[in-house]
Backbone atoms as SQL, in Angstrom:
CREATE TABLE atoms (id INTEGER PRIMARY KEY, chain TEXT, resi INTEGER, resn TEXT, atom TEXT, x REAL, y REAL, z REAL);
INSERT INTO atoms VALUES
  (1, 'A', 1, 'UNK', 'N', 106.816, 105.301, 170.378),
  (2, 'A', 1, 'UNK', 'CA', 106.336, 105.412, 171.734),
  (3, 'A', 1, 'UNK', 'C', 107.077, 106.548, 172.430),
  (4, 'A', 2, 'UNK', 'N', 106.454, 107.078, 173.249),
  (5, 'A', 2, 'UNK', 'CA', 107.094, 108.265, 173.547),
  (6, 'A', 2, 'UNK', 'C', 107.885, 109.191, 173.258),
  (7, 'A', 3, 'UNK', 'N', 107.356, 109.860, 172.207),
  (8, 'A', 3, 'UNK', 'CA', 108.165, 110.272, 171.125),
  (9, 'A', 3, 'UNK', 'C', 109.456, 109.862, 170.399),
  (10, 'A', 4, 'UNK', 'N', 109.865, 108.709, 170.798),
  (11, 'A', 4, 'UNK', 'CA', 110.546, 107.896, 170.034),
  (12, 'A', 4, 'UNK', 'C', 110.757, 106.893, 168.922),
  (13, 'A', 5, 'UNK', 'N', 110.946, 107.275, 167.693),
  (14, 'A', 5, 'UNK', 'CA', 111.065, 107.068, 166.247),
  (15, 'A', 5, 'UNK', 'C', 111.889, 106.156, 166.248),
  (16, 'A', 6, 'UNK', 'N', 111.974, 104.803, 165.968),
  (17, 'A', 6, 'UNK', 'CA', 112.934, 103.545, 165.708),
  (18, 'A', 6, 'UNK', 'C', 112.278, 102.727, 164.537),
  (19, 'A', 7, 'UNK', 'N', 113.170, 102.287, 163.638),
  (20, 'A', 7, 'UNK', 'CA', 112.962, 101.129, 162.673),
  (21, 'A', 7, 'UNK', 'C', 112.937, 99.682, 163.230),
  (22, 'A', 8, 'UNK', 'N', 111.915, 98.828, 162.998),
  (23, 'A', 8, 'UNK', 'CA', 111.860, 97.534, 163.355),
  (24, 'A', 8, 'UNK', 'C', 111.473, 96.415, 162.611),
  (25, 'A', 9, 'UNK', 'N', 111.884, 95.362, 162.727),
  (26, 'A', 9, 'UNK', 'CA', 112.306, 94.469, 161.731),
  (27, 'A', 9, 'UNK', 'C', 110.879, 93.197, 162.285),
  (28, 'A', 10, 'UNK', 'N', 109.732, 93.237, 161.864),
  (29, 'A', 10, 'UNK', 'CA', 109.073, 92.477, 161.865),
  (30, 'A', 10, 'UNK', 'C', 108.659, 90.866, 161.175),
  (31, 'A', 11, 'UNK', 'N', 108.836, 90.272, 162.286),
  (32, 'A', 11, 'UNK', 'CA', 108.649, 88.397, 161.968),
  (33, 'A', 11, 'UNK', 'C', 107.266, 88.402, 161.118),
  (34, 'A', 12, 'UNK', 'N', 106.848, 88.285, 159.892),
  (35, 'A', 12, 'UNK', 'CA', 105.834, 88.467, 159.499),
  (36, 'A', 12, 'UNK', 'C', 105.109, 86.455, 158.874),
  (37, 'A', 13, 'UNK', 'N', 104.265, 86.392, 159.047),
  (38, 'A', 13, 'UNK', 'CA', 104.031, 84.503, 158.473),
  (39, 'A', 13, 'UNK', 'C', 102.304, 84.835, 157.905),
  (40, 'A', 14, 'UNK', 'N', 102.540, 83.901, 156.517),
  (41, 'A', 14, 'UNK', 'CA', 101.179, 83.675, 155.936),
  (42, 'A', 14, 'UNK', 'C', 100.371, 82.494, 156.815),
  (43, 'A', 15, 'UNK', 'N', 99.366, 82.791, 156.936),
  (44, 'A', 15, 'UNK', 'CA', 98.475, 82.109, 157.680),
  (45, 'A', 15, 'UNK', 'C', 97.213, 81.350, 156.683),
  (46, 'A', 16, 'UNK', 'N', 97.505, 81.921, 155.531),
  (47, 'A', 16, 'UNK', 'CA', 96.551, 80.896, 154.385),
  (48, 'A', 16, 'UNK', 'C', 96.273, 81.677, 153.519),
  (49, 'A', 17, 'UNK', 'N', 95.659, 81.101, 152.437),
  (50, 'A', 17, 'UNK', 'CA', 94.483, 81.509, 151.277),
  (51, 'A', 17, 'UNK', 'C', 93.204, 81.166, 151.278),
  (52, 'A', 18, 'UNK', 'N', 92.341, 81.966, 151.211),
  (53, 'A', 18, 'UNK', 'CA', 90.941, 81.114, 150.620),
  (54, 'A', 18, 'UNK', 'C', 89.634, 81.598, 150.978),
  (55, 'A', 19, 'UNK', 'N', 88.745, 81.084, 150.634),
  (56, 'A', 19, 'UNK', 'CA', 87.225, 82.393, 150.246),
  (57, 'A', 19, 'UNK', 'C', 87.181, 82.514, 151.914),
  (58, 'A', 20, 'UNK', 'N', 86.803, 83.761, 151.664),
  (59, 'A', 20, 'UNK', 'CA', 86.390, 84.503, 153.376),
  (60, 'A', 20, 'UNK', 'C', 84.868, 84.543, 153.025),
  (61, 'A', 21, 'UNK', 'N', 84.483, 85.196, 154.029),
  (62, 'A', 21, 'UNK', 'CA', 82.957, 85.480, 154.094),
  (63, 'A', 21, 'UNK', 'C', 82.196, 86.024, 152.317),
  (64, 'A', 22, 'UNK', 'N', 81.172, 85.604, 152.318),
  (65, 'A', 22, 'UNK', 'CA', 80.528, 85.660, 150.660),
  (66, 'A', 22, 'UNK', 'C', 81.344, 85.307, 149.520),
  (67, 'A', 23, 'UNK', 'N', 82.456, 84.204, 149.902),
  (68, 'A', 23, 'UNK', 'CA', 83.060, 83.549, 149.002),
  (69, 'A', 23, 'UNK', 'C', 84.492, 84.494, 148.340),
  (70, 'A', 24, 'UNK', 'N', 84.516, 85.330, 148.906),
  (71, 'A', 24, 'UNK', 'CA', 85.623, 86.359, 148.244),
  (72, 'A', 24, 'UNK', 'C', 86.978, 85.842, 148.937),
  (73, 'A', 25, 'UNK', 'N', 87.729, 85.787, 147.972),
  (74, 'A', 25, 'UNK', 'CA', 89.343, 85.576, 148.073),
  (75, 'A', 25, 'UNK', 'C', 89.784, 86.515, 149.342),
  (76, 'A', 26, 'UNK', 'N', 90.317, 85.592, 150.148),
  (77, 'A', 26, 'UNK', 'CA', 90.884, 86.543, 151.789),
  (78, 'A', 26, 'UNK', 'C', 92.324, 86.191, 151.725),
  (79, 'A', 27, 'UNK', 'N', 93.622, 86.721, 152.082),
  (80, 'A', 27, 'UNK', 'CA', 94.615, 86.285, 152.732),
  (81, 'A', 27, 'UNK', 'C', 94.880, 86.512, 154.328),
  (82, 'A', 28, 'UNK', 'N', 95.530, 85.613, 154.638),
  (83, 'A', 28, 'UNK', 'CA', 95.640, 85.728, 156.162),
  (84, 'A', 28, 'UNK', 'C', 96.718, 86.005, 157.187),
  (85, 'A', 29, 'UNK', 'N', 97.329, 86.980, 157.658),
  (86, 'A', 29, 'UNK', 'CA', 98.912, 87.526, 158.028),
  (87, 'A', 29, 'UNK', 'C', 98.923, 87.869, 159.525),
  (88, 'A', 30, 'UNK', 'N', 100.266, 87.422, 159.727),
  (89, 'A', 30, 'UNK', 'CA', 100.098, 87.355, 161.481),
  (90, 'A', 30, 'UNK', 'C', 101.558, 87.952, 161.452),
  (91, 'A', 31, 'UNK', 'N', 102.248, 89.684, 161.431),
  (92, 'A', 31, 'UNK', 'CA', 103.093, 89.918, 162.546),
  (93, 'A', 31, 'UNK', 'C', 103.794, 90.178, 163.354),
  (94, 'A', 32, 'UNK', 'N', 104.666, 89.729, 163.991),
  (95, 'A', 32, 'UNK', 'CA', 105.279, 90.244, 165.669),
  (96, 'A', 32, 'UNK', 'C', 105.939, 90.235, 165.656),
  (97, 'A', 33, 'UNK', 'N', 106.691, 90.911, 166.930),
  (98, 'A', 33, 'UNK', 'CA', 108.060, 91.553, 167.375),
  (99, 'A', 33, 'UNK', 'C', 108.141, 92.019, 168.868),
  (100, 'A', 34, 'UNK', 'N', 109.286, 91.326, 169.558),
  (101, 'A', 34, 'UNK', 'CA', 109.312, 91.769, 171.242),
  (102, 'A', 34, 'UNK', 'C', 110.531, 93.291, 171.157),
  (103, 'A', 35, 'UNK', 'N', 109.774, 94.050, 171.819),
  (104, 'A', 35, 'UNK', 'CA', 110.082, 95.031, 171.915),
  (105, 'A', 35, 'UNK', 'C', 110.667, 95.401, 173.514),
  (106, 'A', 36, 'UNK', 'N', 112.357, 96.019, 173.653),
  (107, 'A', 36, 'UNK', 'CA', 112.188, 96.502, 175.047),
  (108, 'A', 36, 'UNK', 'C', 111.719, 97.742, 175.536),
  (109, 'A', 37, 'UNK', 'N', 110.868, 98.319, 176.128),
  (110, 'A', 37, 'UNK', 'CA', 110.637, 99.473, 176.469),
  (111, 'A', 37, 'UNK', 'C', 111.543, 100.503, 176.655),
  (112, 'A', 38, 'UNK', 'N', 112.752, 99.927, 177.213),
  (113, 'A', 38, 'UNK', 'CA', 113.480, 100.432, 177.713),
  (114, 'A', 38, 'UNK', 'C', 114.230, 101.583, 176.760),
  (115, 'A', 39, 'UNK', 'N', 114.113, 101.222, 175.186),
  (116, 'A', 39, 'UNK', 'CA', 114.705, 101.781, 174.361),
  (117, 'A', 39, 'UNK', 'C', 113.331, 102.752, 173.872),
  (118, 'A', 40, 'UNK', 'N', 112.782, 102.831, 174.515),
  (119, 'A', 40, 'UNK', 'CA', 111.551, 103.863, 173.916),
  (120, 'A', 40, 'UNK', 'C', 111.498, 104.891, 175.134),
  (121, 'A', 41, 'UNK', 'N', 112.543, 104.751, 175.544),
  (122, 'A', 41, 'UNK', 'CA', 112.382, 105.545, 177.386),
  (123, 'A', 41, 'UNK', 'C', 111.657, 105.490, 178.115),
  (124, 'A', 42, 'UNK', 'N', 110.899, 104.351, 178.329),
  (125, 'A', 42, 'UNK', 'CA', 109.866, 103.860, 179.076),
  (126, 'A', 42, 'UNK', 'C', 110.876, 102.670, 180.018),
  (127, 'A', 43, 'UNK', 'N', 111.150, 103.744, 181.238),
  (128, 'A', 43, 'UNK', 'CA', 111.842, 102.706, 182.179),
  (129, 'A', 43, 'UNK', 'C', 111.315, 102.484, 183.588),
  (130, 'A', 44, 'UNK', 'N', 109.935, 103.384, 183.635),
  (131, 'A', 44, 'UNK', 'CA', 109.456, 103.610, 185.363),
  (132, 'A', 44, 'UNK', 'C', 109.411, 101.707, 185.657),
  (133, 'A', 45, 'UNK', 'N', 109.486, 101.907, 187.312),
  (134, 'A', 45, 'UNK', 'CA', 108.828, 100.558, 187.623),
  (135, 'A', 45, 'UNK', 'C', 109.567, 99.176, 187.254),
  (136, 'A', 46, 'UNK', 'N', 110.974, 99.766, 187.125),
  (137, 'A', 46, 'UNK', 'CA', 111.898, 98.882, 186.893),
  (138, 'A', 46, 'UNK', 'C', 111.747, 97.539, 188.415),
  (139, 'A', 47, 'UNK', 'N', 111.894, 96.297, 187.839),
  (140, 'A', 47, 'UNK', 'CA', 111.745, 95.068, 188.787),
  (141, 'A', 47, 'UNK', 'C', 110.356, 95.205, 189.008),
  (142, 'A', 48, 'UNK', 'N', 109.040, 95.302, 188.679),
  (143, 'A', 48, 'UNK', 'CA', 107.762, 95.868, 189.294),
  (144, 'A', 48, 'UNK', 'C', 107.458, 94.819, 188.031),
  (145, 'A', 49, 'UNK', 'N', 107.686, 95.539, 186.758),
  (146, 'A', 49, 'UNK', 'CA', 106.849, 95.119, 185.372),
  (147, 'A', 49, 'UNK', 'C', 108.304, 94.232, 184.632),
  (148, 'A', 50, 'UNK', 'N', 107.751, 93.439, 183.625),
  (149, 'A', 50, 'UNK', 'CA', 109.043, 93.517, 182.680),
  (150, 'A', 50, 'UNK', 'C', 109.211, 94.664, 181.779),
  (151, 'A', 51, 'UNK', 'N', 110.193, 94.625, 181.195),
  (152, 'A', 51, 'UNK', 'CA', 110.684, 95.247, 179.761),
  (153, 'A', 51, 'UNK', 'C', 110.528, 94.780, 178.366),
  (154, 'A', 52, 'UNK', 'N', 110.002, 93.665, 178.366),
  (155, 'A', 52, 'UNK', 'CA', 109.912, 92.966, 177.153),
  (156, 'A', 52, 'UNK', 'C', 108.454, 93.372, 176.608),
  (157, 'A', 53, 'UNK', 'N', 107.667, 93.909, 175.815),
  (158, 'A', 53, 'UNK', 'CA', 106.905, 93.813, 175.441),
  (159, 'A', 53, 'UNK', 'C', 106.435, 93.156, 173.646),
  (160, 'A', 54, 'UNK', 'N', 105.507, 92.633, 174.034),
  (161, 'A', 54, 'UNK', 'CA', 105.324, 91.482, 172.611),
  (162, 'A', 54, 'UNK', 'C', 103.975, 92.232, 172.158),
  (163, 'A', 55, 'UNK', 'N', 104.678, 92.676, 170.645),
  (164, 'A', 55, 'UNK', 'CA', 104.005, 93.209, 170.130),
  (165, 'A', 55, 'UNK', 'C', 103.161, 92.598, 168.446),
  (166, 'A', 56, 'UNK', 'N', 101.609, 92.141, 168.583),
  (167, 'A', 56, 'UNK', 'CA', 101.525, 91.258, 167.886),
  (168, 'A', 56, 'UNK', 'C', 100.346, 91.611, 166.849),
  (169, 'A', 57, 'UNK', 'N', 100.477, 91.520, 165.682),
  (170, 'A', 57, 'UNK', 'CA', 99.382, 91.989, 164.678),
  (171, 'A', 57, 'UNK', 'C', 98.714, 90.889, 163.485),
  (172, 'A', 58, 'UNK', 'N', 97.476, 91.238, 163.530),
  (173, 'A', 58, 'UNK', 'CA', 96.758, 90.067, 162.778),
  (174, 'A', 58, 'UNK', 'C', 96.178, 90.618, 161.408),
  (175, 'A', 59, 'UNK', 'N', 96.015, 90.328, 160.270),
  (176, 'A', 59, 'UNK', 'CA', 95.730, 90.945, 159.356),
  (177, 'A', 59, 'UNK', 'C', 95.041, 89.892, 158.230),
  (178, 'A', 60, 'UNK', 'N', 93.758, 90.525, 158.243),
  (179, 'A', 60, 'UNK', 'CA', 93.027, 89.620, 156.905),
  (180, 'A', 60, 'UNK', 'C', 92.284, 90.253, 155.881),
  (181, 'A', 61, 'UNK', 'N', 93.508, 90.117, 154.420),
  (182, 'A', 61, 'UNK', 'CA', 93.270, 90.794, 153.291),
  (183, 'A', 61, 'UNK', 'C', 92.676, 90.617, 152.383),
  (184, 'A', 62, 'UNK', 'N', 91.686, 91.423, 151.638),
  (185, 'A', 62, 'UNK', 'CA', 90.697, 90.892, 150.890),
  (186, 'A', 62, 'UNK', 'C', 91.672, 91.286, 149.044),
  (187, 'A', 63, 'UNK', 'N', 91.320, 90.471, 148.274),
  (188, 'A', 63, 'UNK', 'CA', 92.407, 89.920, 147.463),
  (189, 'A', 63, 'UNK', 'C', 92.162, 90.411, 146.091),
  (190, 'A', 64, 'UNK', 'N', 90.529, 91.161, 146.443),
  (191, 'A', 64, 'UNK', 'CA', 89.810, 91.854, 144.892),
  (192, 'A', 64, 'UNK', 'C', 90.441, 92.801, 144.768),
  (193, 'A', 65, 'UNK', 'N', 90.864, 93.309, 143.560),
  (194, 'A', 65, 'UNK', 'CA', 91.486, 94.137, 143.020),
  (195, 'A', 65, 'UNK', 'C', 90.952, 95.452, 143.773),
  (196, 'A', 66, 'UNK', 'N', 91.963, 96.585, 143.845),
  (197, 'A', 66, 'UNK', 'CA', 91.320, 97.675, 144.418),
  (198, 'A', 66, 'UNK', 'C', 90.847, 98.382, 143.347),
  (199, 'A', 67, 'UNK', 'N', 89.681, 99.235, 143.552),
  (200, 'A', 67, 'UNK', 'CA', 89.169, 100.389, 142.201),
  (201, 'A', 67, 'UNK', 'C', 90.707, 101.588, 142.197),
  (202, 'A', 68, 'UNK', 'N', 90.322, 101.534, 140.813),
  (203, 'A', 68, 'UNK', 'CA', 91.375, 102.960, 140.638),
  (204, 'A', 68, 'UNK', 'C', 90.713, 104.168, 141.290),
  (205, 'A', 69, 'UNK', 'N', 91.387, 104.926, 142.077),
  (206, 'A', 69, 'UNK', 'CA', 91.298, 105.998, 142.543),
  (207, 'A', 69, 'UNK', 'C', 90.267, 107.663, 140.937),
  (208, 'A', 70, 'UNK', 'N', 90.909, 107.165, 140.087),
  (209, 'A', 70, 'UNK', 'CA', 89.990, 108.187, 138.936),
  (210, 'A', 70, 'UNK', 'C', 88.669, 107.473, 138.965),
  (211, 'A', 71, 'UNK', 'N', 88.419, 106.709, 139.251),
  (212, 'A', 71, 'UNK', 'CA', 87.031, 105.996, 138.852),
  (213, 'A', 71, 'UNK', 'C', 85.912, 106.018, 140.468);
């Protein structure tokens, strides 16, 4: 965020196995991490907003093998 490059250590949790849509093998992944702005130099509006921002990602993976890239 604002041109600021940081490593972060994400809470990640399985959320299941099992046929998704047309019966195909899905996995299911959820995740997050509260972030302070403050360390991204995003400080306007201090007492206005918080600083904490919750940052949250959902992810549902399909489980069929991928094609090889030569093929």
């Amino acid at each position: 965020m604002k041109s600021v490059a940081k490593e972060i250590m994400l809470k990640v949790t399985s959320l299941g196995f099992g046929p998704g849509m047309k019966g195909v093998a899905i996995s299911g992944w959820e995740a997050s991490v509260t972030l302070d702005r403050r360390d991204f130099g995003i400080a306007a509006d201090q007492g206005m907003i918080g600083n904490s921002v919750d940052v949250v990602i959902h992810v549902e993976a399909d489980l069929r093998k991928a094609a090889s890239a030569t093929q």
